[in-house]
C-alpha positions in Angstrom: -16.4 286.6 35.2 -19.9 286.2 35.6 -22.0 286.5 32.4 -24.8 289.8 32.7 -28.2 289.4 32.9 -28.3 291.3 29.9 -26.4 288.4 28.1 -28.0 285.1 29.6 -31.4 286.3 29.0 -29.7 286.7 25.0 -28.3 283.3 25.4 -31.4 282.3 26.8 -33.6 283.5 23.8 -31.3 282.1 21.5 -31.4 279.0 23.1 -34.6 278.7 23.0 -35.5 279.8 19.3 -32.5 276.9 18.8 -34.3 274.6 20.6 -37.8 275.9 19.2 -36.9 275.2 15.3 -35.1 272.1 16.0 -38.0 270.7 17.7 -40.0 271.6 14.6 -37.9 270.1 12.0 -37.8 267.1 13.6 -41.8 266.8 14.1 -41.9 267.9 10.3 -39.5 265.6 9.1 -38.4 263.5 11.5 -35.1 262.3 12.9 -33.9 260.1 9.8 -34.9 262.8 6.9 -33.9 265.6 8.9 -30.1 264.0 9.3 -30.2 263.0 5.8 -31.6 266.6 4.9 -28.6 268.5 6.8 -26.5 265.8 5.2 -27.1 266.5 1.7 -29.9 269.4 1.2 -27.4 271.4 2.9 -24.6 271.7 0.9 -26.4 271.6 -2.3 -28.2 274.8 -0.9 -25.5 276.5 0.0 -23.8 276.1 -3.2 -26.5 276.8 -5.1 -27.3 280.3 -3.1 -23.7 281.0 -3.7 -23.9 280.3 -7.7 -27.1 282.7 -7.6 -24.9 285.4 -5.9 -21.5 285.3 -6.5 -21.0 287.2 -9.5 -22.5 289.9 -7.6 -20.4 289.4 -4.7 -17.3 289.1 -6.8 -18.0 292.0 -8.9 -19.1 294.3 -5.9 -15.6 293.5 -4.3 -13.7 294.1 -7.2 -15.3 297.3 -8.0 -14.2 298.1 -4.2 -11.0 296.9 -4.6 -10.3 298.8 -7.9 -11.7 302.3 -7.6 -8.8 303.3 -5.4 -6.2 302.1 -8.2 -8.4 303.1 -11.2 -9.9 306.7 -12.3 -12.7 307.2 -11.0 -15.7 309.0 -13.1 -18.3 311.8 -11.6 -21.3 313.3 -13.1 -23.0 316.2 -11.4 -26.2 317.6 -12.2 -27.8 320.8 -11.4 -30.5 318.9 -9.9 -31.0 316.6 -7.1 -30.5 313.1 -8.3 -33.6 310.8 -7.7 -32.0 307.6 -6.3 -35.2 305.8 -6.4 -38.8 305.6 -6.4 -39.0 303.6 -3.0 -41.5 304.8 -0.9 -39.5 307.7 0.9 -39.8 305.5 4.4 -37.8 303.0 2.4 -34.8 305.8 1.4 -31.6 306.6 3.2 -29.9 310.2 3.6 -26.8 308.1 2.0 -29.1 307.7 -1.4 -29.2 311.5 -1.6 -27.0 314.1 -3.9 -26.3 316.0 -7.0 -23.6 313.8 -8.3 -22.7 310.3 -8.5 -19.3 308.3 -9.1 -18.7 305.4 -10.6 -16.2 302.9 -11.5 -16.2 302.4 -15.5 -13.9 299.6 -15.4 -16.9 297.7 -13.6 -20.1 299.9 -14.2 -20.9 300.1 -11.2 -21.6 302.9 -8.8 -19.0 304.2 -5.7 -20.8 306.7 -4.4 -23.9 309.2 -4.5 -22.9 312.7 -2.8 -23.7 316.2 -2.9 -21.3 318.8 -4.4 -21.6 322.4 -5.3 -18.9 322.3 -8.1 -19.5 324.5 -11.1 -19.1 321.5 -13.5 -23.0 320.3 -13.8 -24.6 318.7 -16.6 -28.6 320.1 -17.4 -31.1 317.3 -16.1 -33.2 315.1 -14.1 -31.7 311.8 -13.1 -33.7 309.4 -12.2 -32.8 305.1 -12.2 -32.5 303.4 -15.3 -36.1 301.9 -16.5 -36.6 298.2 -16.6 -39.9 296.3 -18.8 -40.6 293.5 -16.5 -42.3 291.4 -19.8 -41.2 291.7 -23.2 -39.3 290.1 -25.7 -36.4 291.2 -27.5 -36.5 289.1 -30.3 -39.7 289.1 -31.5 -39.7 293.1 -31.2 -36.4 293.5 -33.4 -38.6 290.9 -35.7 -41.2 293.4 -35.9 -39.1 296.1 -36.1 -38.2 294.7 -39.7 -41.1 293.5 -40.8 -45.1 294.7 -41.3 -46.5 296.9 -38.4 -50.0 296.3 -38.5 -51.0 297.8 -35.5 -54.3 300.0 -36.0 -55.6 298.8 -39.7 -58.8 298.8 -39.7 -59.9 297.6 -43.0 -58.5 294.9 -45.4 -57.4 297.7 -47.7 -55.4 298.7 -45.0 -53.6 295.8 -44.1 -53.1 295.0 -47.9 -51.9 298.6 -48.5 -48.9 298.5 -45.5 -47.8 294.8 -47.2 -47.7 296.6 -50.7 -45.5 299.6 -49.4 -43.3 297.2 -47.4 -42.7 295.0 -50.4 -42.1 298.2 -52.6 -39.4 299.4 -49.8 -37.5 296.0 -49.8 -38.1 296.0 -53.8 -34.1 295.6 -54.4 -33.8 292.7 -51.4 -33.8 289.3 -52.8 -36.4 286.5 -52.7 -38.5 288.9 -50.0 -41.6 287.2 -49.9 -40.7 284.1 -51.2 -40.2 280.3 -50.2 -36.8 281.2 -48.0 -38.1 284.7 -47.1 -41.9 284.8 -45.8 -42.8 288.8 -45.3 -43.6 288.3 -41.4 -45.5 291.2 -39.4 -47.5 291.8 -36.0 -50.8 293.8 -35.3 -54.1 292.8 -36.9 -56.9 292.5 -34.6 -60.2 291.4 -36.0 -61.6 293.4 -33.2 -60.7 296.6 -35.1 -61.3 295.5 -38.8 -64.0 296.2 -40.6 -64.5 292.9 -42.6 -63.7 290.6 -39.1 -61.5 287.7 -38.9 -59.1 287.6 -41.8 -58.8 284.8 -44.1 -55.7 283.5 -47.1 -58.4 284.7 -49.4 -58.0 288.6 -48.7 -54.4 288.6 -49.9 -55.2 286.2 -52.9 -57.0 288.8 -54.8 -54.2 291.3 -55.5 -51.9 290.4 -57.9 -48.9 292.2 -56.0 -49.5 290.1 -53.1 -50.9 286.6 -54.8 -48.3 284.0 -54.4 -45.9 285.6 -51.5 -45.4 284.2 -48.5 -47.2 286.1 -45.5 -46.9 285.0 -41.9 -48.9 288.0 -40.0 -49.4 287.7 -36.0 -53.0 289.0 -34.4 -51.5 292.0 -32.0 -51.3 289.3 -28.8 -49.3 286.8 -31.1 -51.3 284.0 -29.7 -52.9 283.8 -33.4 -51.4 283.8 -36.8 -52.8 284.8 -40.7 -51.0 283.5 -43.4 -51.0 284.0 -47.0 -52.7 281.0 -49.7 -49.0 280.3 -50.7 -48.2 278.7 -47.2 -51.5 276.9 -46.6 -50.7 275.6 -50.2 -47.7 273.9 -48.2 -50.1 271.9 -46.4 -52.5 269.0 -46.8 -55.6 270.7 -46.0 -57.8 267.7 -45.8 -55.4 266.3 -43.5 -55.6 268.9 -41.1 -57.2 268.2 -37.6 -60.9 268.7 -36.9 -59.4 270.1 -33.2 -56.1 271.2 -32.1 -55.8 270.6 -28.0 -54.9 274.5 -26.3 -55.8 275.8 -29.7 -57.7 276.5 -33.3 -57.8 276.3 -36.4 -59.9 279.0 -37.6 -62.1 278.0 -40.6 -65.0 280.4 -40.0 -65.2 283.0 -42.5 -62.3 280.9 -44.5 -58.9 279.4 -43.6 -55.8 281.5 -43.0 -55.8 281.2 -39.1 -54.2 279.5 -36.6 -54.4 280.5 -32.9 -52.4 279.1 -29.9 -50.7 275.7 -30.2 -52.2 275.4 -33.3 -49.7 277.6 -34.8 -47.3 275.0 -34.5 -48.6 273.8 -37.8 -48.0 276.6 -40.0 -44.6 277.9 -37.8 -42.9 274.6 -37.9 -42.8 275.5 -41.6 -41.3 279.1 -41.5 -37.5 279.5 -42.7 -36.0 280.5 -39.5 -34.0 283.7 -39.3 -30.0 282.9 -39.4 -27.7 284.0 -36.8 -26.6 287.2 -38.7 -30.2 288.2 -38.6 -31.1 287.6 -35.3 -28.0 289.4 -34.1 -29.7 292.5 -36.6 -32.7 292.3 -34.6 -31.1 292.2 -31.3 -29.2 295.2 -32.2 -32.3 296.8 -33.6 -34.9 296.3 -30.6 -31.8 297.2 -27.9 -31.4 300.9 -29.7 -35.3 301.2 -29.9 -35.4 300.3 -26.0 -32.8 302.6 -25.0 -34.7 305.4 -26.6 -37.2 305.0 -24.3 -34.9 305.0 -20.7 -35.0 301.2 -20.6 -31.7 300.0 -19.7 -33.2 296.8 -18.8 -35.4 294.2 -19.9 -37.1 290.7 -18.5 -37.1 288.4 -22.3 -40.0 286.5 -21.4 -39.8 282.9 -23.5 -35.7 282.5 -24.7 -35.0 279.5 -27.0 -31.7 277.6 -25.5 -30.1 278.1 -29.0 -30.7 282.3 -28.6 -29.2 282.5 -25.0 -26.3 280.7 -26.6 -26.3 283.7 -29.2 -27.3 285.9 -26.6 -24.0 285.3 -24.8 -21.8 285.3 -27.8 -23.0 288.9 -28.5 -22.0 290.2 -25.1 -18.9 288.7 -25.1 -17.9 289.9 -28.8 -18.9 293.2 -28.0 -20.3 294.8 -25.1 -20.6 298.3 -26.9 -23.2 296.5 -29.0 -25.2 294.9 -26.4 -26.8 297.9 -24.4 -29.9 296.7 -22.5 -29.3 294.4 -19.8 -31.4 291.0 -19.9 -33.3 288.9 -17.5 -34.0 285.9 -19.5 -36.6 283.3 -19.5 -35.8 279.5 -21.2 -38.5 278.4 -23.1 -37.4 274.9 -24.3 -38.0 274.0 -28.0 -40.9 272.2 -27.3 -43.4 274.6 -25.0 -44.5 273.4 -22.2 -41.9 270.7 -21.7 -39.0 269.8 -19.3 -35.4 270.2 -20.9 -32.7 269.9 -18.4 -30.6 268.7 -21.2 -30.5 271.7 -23.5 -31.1 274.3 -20.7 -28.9 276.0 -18.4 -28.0 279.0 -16.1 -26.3 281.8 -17.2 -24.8 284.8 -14.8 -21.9 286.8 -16.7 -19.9 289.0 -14.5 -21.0 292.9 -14.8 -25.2 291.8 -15.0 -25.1 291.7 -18.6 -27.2 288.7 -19.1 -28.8 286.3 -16.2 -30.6 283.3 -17.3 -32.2 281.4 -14.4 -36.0 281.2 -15.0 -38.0 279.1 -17.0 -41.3 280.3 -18.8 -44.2 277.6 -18.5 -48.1 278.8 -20.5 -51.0 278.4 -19.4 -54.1 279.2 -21.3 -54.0 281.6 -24.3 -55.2 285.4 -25.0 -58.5 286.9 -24.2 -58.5 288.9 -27.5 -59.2 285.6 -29.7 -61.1 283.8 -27.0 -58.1 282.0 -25.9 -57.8 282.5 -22.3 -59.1 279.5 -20.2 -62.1 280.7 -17.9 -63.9 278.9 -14.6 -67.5 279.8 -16.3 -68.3 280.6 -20.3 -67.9 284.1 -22.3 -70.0 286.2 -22.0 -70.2 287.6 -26.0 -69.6 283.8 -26.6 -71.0 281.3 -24.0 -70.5 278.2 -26.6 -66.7 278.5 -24.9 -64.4 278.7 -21.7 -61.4 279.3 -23.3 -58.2 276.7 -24.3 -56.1 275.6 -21.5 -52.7 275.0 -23.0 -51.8 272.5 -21.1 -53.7 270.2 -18.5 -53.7 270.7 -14.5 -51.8 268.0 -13.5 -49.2 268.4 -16.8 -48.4 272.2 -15.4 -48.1 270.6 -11.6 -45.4 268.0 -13.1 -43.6 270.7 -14.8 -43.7 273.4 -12.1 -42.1 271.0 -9.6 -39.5 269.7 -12.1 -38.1 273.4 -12.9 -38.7 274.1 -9.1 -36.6 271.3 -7.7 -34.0 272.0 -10.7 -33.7 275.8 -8.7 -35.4 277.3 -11.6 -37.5 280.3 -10.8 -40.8 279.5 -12.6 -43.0 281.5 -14.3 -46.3 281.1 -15.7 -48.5 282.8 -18.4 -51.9 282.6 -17.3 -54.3 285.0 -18.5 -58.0 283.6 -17.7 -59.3 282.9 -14.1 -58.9 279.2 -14.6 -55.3 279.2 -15.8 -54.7 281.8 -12.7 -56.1 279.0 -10.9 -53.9 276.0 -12.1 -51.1 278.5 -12.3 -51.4 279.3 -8.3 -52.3 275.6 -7.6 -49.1 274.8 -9.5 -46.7 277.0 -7.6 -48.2 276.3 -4.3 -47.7 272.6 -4.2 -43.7 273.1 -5.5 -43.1 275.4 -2.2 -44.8 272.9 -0.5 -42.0 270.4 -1.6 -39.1 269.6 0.3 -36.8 269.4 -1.9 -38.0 273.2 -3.0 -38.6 274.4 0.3 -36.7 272.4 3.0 -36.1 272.7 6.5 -39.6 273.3 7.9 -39.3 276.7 6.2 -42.7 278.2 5.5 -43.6 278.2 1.6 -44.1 282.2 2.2 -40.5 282.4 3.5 -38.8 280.8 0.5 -41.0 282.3 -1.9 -40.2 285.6 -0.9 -36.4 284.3 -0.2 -35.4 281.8 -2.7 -37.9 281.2 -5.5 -40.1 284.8 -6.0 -42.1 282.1 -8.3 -44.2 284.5 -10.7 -47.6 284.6 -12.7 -47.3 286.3 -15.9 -50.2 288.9 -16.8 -52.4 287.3 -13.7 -55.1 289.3 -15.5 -58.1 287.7 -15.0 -57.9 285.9 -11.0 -61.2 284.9 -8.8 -60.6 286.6 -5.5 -60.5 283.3 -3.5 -56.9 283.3 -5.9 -56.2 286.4 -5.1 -55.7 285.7 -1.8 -53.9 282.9 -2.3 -51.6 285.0 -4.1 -51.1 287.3 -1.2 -50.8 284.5 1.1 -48.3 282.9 -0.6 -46.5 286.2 -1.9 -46.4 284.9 -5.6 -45.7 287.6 -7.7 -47.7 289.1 -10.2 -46.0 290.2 -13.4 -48.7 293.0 -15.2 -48.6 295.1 -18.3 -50.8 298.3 -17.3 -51.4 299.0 -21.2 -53.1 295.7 -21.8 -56.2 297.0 -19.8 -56.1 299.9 -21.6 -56.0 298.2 -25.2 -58.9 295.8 -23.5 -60.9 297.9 -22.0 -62.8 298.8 -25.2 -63.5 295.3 -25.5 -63.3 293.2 -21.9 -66.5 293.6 -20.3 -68.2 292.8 -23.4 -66.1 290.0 -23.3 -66.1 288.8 -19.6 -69.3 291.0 -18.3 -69.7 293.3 -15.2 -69.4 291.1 -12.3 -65.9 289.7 -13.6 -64.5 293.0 -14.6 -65.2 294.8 -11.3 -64.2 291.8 -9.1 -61.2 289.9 -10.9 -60.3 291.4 -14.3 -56.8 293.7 -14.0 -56.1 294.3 -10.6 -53.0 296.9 -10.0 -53.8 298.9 -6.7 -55.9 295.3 -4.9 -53.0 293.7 -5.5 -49.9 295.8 -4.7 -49.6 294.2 -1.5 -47.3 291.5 -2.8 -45.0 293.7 -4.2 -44.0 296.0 -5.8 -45.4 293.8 -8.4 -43.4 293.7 -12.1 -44.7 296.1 -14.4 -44.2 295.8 -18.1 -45.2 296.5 -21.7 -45.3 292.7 -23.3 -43.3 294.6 -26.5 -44.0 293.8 -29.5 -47.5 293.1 -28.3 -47.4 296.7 -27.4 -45.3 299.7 -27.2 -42.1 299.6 -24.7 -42.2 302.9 -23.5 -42.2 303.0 -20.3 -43.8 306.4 -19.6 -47.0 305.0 -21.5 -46.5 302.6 -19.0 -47.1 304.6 -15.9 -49.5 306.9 -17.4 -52.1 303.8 -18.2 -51.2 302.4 -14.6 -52.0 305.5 -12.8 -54.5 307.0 -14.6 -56.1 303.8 -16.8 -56.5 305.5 -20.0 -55.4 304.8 -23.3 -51.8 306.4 -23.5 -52.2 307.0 -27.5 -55.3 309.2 -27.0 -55.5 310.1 -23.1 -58.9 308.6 -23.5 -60.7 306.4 -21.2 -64.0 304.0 -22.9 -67.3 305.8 -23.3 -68.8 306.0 -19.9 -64.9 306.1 -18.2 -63.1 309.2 -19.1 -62.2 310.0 -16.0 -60.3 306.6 -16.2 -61.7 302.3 -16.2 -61.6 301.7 -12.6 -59.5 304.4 -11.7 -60.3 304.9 -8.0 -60.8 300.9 -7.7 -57.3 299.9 -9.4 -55.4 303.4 -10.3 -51.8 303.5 -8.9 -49.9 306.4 -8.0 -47.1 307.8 -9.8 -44.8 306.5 -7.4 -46.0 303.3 -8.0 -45.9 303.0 -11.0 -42.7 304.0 -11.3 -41.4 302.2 -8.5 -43.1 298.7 -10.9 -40.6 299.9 -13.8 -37.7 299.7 -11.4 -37.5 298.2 -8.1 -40.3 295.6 -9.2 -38.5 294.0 -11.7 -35.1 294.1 -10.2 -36.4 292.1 -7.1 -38.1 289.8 -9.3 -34.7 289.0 -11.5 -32.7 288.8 -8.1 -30.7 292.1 -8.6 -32.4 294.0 -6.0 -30.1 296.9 -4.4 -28.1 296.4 -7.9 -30.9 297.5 -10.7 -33.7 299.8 -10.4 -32.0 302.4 -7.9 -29.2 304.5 -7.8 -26.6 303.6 -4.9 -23.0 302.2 -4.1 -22.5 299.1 -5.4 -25.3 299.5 -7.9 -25.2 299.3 -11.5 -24.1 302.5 -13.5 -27.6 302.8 -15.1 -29.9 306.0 -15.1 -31.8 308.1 -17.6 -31.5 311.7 -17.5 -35.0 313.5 -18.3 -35.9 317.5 -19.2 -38.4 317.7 -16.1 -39.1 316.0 -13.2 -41.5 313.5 -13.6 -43.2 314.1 -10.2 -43.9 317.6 -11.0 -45.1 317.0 -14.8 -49.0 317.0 -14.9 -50.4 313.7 -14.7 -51.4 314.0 -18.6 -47.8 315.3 -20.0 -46.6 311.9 -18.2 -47.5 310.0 -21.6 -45.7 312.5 -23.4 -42.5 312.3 -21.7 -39.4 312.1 -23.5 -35.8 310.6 -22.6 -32.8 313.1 -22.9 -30.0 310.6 -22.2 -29.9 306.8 -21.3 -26.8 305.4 -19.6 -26.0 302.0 -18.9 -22.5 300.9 -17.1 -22.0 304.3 -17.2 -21.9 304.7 -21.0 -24.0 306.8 -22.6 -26.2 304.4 -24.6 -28.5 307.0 -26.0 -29.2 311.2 -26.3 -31.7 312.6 -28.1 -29.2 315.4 -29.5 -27.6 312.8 -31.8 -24.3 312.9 -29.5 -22.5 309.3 -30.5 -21.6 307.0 -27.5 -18.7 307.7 -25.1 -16.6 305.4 -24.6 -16.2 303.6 -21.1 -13.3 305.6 -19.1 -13.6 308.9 -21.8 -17.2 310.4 -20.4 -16.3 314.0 -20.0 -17.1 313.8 -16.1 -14.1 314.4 -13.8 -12.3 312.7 -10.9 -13.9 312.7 -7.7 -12.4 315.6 -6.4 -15.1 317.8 -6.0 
């Protein structure tokens, strides 16, 4: 039978866009490479696409397969459930309903529907939060030790060590040789005597001789106590520490950037029993606050190893789900011997990104600039590590199918950063084929730039060309913006310094909090995005109250939301699985007391979570209720 026009002039086309790409392969590569391509790059593609996917696959088919043999679980609410904070062009009548039902064998979701039952739980749904920058850790590190967040005096600081040494009073050896007191939070911005020094804890005789190892609030600078610099040959220290400082100006006691590496190589590591305390302790703190998921921006191999022990001895314990970036021992390095991918079934813990550095924090002068400060002119800034160093290592993670991604704070280390990521998508072996670099970046590599808080807009650009994504903590310009144009001057601020709304083309972009550097909450979060005020106060700088930049940068609640959800999911891969609400989706969402699109734009900061559920277990209620157990919830069968 004779084919119809309809279907030659398909053929046609396709024949043609055949003929069309194979004509540009081969003038791209030529006949020899592209054989040898299709040959080799080939397989090793499709296999590694299928290791990035199939425990998604497999655990979407099995939660298919098994809801029709297992009970299936339905929570209805008396409102309408939010299924996501897409733009509403972007949503599907499927995504809408009262109730949802999931699966709890597998956590994930089976269906969203509407139902007009009598059994409905009090509440807003909305998805399950995600921090797109934090660090689990660290925060559960704090969450034991010092907070110094807010002294503003030295009496301060000393008083908060006295009471936390009185509190631990019955704990042995706190303070000592085995057990330095550690803490976060000082900023010599805020105290009245300036840059601390070993002296200021030397004069009080509950504090002389202890062991303090206190981070500046960006932990790109450490203060330590006399006892520790007694540890070291002082003479013998360097005059200059390459990508960092040793302060010496009012006194010793501080070390910024990679010159911490002198005092931390010293510190008695936390055990495994510890870190596992921590861990516990920062996961409860996050749930508290609707996050049911979290990017961990710099993991040691040795803590994904614990990581992944935990969630295999006991998922009830391990209750935020983690997007994990290796940083090898040595920073800044290559280790393809002691790193490796992780994926465990369910979404528990994915490991498949590397974290690289760049420059260092703008707070102590450490973030690498194109032209002096403008408080200090004498400096640029520290790069970290050198151009060509962070080109090598971009295209060695790259090739090794490592999404990589960079901290760069200043305009220069933006710079390198970009330069870095464009020249590894413009390798073959990371972008083959004759695909175009803006094809497998947005495809394959979603390479990222972590902060990207200070970028010239010839880089900005770039970034939008290129579609690298920008990973941003809104509260960081709200903690700078006391300070950054001081710091950096008018022209820089209005044209490079913090963009949110310039920039939201590429995205959404990853929002995030950089915890313990600030606070996670995520509704503290969207309140400095959208309105760019300090969250703590609802105050914008003198000059600003209606808001720094506010119509230039300002998001909208949507937005910002849609960066605490749909942003980071896309960035970790698990787009359509995390940060919405929809078959085949993870079992995660937060139940609030109002809607947060009809709160006013000032009670957004003052939000608080009435239930967090993750794999549909309640993780979290603010009414004390204990945690149900997977299988027990008291929802019913879908029935209804």
């Amino acid at each position: 039978m004779a084919l119809s026009t309809v279907k030659r002039l398909t053929l046609g086309l396709i024949a043609l866009g055949f003929t069309t790409l194979l004509s540009a392969l081969l003038y791209r590569h030529g006949p020899a490479q592209l054989a040898g391509m299709v040959v080799y790059q080939l397989p090793n593609d499709a296999s590694y696409l299928y290791g990035k996917y199939s425990a998604d696959i497999t655990s979407l088919v099995r939660s298919l397969a098994t809801a029709k043999e297992e009970e299936v679980v339905v929570y209805c609410y008396n409102h309408p459930i939010r299924t996501s904070f897409a733009p509403e062009l972007d949503r599907t009548e499927e995504d809408q309903g009262n109730c949802l039902a999931l699966n709890p064998s597998t956590g994930l979701i089976t269906r969203v529907f509407t139902s007009e039952t009598e059994n409905k739980r009090e509440g807003y749904v909305i998805p399950g939060l995600w921090d797109g920058h934090g660090h689990l850790l660290q925060y559960g590190e704090f969450l034991h030790g010092v907070d110094l967040f807010g002294a503003g005096s030295k009496e301060e600081v000393k008083r908060r060590l006295r009471e936390y040494l009185h509190k631990r009073k019955d704990e042995e050896g706190v303070g000592g040789r085995e057990n330095w007191v550690r803490g976060v939070g000082w900023d010599q911005g805020l105290l009245r005597e300036g840059m601390p020094t070993a002296d200021w804890l030397n004069d009080d005789e509950d504090l002389k001789d202890k062991f303090f190892m206190l981070d500046r609030v960006d932990v790109h600078c450490t203060w330590v106590s006399q006892a520790i610099l007694d540890l070291l040959d002082i003479g013998k220290l360097p005059e200059e520490v390459p990508g960092g400082e040793i302060v010496r100006n009012p006194g010793m006691g501080v070390f910024c950037d990679n010159a911490m590496d002198i005092v931390t190589g010293l510190w008695p590591k936390p055990n495994k029993e510890m870190k596992k305390k921590f861990v516990r302790s920062a996961m409860g703190e996050l749930n508290k606050v609707g996050l049911v998921g979290m990017h961990d921006a710099g993991v040691l191999p040795r803590d994904i190893n614990l990581y992944e022990e935990m969630v295999g001895l006991n998922k009830g314990e391990w209750t935020v789900r983690v997007y994990a970036m290796i940083e090898c021992p040595e920073r800044n390095s290559f280790c393809p011997e002691v790193a490796r991918k992780v994926d465990l079934e369910g979404g528990w813990l994915r490991v498949g990104s590397v974290k690289l550095f760049a420059d260092g924090a703008l707070g102590s002068w450490g973030s690498a600039l194109i032209d002096p400060y403008t408080d200090r002119p004498s400096t640029s800034g520290s790069l970290l590590v050198n151009a060509s160093t962070l080109h090598s290592l971009a295209l060695s993670w790259a090739k090794s199918k490592y999404q990589v991604n960079i901290h760069a704070i200043g305009d220069l280390a933006n710079r390198h950063a970009i330069d870095s990521l464009a020249a590894a998508l413009d390798d073959l072996d990371v972008c083959p084929y004759g695909i175009p670099p803006e094809i497998c970046q947005q495809v394959s590599c979603r390479f990222r730039i972590e902060h990207a808080q200070i970028i010239h807009p010839d880089d900005q650009s770039r970034m939008r060309e290129l579609g690298i994504v920008p990973s941003i903590q809104p509260t960081h310009a709200t903690s700078d913006m006391a300070y950054a144009e001081e710091r950096l001057g008018k022209e820089r601020i209005e044209k490079e310094a913090y963009r949110m709304r310039s920039i939201w083309d590429v995205g959404p972009p990853v929002l995030g909090s950089d915890f313990p550097v600030e606070p996670p909450n995520p509704f503290e979060g969207v309140y400095a995005a959208v309105t760019r005020k300090n969250p703590h106060t609802g105050d914008g700088p003198p000059g600003w109250e209606g808001g720094w930049y506010r119509e230039q940068e300002g998001l909208s609640v949507q937005q910002a939301f849609d960066g605490f959800t749909r942003g980071p999911a896309r960035a970790a891969f698990w787009e359509r699985k995390a940060g919405v609400i929809r078959e085949g989706g993870f079992a995660d969402w937060v139940v609030m007391d109002e809607d947060v699109f009809k709160v006013g734009e000032e009670d957004i900061r003052m939000l608080k979570v009435r239930e967090t559920w993750v794999a549909g277990r309640k993780v979290y209620s603010r009414d004390g209720e204990g945690e149900e157990e997977v299988g027990k919830q008291s929802g019913g069968k879908e029935d209804l």
